[in-house]
N, CA, C and O atoms as a GROMACS GRO file, in nm:
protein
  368
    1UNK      N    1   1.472  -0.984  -0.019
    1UNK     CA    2   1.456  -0.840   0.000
    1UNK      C    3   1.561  -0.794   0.102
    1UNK      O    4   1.573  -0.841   0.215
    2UNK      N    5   1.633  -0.698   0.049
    2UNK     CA    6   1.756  -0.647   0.157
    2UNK      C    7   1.675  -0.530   0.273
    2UNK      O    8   1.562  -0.483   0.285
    3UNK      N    9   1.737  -0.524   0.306
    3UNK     CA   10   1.705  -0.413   0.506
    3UNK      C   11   1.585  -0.352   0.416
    3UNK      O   12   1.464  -0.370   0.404
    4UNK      N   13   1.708  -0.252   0.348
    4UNK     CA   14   1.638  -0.115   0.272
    4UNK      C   15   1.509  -0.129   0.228
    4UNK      O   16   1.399  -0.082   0.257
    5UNK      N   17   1.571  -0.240   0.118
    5UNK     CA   18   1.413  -0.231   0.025
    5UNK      C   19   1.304  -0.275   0.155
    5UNK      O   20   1.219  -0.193   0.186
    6UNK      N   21   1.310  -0.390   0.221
    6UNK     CA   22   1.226  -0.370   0.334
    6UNK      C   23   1.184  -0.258   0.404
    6UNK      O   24   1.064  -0.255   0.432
    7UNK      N   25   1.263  -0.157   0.440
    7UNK     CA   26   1.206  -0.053   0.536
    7UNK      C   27   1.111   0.033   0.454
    7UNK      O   28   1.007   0.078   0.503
    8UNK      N   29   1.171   0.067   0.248
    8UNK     CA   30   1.115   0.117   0.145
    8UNK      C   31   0.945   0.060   0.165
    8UNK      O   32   0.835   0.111   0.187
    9UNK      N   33   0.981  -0.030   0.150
    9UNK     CA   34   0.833  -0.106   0.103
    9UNK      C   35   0.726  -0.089   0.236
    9UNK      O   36   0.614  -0.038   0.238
   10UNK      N   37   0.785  -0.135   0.318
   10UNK     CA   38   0.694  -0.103   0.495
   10UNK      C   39   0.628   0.004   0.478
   10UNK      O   40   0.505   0.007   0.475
   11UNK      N   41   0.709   0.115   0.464
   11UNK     CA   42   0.715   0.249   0.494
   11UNK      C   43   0.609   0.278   0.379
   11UNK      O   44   0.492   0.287   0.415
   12UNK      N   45   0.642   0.294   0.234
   12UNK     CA   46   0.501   0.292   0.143
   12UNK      C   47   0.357   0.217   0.195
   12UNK      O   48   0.253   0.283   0.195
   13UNK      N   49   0.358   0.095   0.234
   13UNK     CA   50   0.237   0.016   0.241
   13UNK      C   51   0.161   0.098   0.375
   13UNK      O   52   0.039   0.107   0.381
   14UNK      N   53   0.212   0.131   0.434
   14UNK     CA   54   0.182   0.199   0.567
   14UNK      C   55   0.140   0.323   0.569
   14UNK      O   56   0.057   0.369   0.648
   15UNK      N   57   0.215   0.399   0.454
   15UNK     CA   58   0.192   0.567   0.428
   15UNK      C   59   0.124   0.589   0.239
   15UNK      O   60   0.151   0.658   0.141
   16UNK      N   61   0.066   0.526   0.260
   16UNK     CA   62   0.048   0.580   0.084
   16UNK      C   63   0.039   0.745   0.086
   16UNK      O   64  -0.001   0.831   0.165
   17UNK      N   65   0.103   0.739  -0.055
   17UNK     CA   66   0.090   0.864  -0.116
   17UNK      C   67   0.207   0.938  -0.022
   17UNK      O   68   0.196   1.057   0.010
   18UNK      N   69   0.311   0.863   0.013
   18UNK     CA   70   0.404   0.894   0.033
   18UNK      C   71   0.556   0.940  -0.061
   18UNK      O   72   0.591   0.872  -0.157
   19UNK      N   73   0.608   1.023  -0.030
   19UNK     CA   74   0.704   1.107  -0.096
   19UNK      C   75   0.862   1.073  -0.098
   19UNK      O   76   0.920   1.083   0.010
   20UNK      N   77   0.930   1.037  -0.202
   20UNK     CA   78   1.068   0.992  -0.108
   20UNK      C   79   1.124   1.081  -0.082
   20UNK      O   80   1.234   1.055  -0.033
   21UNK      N   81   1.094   1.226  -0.095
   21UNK     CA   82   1.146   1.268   0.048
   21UNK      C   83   1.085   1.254   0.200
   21UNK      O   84   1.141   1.282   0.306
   22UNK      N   85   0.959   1.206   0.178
   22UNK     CA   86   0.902   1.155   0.299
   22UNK      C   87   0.977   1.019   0.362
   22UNK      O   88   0.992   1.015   0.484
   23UNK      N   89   1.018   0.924   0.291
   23UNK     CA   90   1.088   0.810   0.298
   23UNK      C   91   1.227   0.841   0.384
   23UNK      O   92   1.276   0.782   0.480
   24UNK      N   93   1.267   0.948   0.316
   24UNK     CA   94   1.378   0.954   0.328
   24UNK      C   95   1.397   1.009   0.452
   24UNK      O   96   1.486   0.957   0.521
   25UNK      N   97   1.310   1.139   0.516
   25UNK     CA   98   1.273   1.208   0.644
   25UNK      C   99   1.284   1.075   0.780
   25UNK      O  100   1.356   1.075   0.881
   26UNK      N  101   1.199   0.987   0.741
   26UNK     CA  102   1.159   0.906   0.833
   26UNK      C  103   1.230   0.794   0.825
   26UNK      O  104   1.247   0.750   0.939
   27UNK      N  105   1.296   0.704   0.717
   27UNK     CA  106   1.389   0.588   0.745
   27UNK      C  107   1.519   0.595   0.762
   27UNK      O  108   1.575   0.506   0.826
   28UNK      N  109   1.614   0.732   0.694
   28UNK     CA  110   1.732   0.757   0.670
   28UNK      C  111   1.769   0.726   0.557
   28UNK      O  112   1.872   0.783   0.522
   29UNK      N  113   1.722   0.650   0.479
   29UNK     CA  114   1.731   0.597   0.356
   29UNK      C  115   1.815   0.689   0.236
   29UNK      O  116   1.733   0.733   0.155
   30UNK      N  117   1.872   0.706   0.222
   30UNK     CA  118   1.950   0.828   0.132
   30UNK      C  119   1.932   0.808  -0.030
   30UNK      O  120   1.960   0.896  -0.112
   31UNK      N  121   1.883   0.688  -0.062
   31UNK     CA  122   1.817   0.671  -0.193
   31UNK      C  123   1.693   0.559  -0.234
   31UNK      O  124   1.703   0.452  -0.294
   32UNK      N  125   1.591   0.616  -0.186
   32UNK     CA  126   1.474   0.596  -0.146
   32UNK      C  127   1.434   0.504  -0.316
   32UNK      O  128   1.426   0.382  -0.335
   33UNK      N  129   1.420   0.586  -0.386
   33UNK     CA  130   1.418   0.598  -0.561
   33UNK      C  131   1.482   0.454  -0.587
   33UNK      O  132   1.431   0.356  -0.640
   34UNK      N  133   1.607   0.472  -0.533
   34UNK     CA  134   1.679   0.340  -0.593
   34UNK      C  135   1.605   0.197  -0.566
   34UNK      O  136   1.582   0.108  -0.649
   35UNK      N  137   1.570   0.201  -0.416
   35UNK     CA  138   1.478   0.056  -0.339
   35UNK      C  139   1.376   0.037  -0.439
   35UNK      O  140   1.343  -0.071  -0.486
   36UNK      N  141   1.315   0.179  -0.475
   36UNK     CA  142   1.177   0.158  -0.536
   36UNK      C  143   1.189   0.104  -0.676
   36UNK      O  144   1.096   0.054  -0.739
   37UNK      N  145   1.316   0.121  -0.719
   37UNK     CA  146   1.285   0.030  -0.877
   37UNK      C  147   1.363  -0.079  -0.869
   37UNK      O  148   1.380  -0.149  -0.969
   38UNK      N  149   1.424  -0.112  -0.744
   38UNK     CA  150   1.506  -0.252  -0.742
   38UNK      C  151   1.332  -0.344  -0.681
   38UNK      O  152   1.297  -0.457  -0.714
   39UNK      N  153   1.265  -0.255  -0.596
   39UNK     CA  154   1.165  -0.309  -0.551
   39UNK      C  155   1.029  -0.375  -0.706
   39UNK      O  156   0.964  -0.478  -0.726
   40UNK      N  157   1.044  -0.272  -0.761
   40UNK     CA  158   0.968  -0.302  -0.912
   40UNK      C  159   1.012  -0.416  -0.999
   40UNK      O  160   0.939  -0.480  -1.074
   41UNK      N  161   1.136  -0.431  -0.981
   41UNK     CA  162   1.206  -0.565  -1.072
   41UNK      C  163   1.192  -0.637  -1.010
   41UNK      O  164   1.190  -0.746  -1.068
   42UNK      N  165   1.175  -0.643  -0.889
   42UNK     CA  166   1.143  -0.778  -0.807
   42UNK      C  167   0.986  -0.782  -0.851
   42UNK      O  168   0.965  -0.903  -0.868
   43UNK      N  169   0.896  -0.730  -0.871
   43UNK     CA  170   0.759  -0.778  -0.903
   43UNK      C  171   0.675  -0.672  -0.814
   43UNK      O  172   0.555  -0.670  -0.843
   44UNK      N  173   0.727  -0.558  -0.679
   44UNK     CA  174   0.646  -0.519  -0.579
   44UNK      C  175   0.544  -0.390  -0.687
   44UNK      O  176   0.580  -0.285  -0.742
   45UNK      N  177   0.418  -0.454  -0.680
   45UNK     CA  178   0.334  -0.333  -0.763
   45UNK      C  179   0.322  -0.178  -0.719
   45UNK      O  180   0.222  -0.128  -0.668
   46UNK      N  181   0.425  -0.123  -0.743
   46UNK     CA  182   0.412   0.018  -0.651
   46UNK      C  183   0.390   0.094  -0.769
   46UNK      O  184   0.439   0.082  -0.882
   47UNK      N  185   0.291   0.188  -0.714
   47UNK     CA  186   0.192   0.279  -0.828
   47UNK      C  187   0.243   0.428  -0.837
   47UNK      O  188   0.343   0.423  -0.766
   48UNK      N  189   0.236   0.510  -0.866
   48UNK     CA  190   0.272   0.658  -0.891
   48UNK      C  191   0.101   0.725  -0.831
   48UNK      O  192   0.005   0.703  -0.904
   49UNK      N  193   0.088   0.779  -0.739
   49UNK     CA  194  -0.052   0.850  -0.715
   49UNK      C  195  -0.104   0.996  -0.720
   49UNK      O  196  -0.210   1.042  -0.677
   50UNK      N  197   0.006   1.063  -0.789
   50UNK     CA  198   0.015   1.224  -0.798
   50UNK      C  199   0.157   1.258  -0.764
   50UNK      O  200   0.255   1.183  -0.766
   51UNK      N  201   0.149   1.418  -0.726
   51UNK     CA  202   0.272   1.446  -0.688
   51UNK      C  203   0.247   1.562  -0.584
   51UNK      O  204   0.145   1.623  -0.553
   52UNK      N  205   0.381   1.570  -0.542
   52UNK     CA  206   0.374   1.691  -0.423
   52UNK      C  207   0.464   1.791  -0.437
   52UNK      O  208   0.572   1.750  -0.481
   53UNK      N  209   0.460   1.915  -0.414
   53UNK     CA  210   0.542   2.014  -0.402
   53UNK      C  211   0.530   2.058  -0.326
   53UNK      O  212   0.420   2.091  -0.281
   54UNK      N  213   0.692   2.090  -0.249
   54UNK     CA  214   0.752   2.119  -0.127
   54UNK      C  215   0.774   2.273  -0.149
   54UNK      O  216   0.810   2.307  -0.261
   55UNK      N  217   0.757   2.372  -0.052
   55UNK     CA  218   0.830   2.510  -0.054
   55UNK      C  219   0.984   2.525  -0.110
   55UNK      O  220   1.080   2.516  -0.033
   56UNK      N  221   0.997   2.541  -0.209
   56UNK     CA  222   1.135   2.559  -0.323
   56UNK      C  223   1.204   2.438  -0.346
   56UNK      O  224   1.326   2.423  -0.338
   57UNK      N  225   1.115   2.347  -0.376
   57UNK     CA  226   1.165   2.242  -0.407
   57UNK      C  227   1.102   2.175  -0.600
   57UNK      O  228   1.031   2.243  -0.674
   58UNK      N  229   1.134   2.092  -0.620
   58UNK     CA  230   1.068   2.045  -0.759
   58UNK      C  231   0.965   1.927  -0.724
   58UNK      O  232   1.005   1.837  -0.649
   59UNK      N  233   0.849   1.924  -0.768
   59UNK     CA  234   0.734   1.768  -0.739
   59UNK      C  235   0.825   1.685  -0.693
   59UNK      O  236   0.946   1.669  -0.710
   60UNK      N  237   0.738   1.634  -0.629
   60UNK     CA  238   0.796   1.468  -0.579
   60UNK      C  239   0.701   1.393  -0.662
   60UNK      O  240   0.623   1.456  -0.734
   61UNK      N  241   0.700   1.219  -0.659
   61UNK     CA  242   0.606   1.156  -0.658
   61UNK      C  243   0.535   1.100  -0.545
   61UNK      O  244   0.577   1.114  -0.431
   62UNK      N  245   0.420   1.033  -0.574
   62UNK     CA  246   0.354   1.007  -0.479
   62UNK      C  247   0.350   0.884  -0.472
   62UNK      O  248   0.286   0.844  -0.570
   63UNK      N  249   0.395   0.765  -0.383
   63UNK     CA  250   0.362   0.643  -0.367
   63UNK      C  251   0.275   0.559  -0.321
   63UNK      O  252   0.205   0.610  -0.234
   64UNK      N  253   0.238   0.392  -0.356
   64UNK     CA  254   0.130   0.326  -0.311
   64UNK      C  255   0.190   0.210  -0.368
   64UNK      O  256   0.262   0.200  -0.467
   65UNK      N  257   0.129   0.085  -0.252
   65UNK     CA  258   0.168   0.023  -0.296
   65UNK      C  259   0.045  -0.093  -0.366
   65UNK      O  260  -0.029  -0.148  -0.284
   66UNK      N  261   0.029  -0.126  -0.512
   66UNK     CA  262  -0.068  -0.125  -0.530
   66UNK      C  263  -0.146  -0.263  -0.492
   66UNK      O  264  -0.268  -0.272  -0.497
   67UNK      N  265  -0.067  -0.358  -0.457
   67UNK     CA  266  -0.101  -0.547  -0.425
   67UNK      C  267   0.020  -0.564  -0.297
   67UNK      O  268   0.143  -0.573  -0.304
   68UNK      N  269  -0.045  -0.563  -0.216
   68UNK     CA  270   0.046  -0.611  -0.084
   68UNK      C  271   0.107  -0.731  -0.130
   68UNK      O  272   0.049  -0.812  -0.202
   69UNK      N  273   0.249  -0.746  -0.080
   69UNK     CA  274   0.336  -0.908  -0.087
   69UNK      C  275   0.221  -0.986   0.051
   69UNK      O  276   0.183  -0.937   0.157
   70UNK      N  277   0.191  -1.139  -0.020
   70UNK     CA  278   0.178  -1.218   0.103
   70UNK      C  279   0.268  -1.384   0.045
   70UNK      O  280   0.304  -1.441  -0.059
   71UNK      N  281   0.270  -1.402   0.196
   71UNK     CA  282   0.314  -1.511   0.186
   71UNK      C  283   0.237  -1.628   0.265
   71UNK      O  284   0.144  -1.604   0.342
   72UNK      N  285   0.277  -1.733   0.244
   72UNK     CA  286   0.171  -1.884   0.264
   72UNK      C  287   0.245  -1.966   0.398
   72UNK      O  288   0.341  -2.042   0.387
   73UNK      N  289   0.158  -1.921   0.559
   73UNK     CA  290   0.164  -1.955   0.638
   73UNK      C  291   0.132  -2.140   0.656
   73UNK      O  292   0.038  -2.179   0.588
   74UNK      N  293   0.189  -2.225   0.723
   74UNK     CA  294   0.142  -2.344   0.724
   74UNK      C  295   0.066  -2.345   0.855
   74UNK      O  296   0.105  -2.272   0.946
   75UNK      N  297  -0.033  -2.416   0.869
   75UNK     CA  298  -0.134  -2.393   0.996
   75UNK      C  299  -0.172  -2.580   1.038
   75UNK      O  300  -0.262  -2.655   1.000
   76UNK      N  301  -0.116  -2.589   1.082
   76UNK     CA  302  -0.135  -2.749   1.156
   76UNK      C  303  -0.243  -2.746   1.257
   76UNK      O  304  -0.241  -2.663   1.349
   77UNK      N  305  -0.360  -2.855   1.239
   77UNK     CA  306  -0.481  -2.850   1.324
   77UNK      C  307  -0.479  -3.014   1.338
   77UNK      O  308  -0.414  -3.092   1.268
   78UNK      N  309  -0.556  -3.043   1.434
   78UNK     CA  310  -0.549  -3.189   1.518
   78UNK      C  311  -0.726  -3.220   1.474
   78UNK      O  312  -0.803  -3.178   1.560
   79UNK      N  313  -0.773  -3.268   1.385
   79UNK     CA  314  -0.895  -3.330   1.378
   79UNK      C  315  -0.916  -3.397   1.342
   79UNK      O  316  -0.908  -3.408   1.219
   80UNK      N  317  -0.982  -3.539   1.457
   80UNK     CA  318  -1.048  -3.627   1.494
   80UNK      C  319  -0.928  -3.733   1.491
   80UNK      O  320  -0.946  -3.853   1.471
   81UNK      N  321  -0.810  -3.679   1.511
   81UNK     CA  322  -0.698  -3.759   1.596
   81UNK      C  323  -0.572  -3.742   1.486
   81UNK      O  324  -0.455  -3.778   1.498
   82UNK      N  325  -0.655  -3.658   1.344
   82UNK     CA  326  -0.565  -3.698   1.248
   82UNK      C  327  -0.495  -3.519   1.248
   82UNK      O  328  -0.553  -3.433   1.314
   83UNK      N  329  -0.364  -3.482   1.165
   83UNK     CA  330  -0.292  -3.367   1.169
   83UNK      C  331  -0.326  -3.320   1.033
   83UNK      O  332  -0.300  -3.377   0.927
   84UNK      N  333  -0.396  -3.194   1.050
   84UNK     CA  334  -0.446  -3.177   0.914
   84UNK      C  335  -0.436  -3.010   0.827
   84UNK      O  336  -0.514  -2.916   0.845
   85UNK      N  337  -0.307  -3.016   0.725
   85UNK     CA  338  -0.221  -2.927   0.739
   85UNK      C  339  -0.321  -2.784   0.645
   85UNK      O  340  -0.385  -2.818   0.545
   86UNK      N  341  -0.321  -2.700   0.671
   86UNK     CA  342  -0.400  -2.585   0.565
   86UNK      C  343  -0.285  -2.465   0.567
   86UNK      O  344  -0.207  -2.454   0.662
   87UNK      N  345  -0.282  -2.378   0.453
   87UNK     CA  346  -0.243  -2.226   0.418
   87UNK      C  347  -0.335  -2.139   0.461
   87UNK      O  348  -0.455  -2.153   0.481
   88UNK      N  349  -0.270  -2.056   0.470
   88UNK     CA  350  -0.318  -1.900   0.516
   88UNK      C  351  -0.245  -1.824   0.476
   88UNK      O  352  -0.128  -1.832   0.511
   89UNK      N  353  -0.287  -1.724   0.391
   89UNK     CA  354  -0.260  -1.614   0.297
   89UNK      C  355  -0.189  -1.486   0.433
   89UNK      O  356  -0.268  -1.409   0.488
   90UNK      N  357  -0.060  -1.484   0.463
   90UNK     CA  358  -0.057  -1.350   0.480
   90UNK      C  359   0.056  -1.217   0.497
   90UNK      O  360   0.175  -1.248   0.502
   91UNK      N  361   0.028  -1.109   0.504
   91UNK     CA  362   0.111  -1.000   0.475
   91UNK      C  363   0.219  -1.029   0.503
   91UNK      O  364   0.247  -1.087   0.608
   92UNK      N  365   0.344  -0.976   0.369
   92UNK     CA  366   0.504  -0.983   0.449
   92UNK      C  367   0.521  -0.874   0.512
   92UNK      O  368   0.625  -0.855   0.575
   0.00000   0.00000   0.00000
């Protein structure tokens, strides 16, 4: 995942029902749209949730993201002398 699509994706999971012109207000991002379908070919489930209209502007859409990315932490524990390795599920 490059900067962008990172800040894209943050920025949705954090704000649903967010607007890319909302995206765009708050990251600098100058093509918000673009992250979001490079973000979709990568697999990120981002949903459409309505739309918004701005004072003289045309709808936006509305974003969400619908299955958070996680990833598989390794967790090393010491019991009964032996090293005993487990996963943990969590947010990128």
């Amino acid at each position: 995942m490059t900067k962008q699509q990172e800040k894209v994706y943050r920025y949705i999971l954090t704000n649903p029902g967010c607007t890319t012109h909302d995206i765009m207000r708050d990251t600098f991002i100058q093509c918000p749209s673009g992250r979001i379908s490079e973000l979709r070919e990568q697999g990120v489930k981002i949903i459409s949730v309505g739309q918004k209209k701005y004072e003289g502007s045309k709808a936006f859409e509305m974003y969400a993201i619908e299955e958070p990315l996680t990833k598989q932490k390794s967790v090393v524990s010491i019991i009964d002398g032996r090293a005993v390795e487990t996963f943990v599920e969590m947010p990128v």
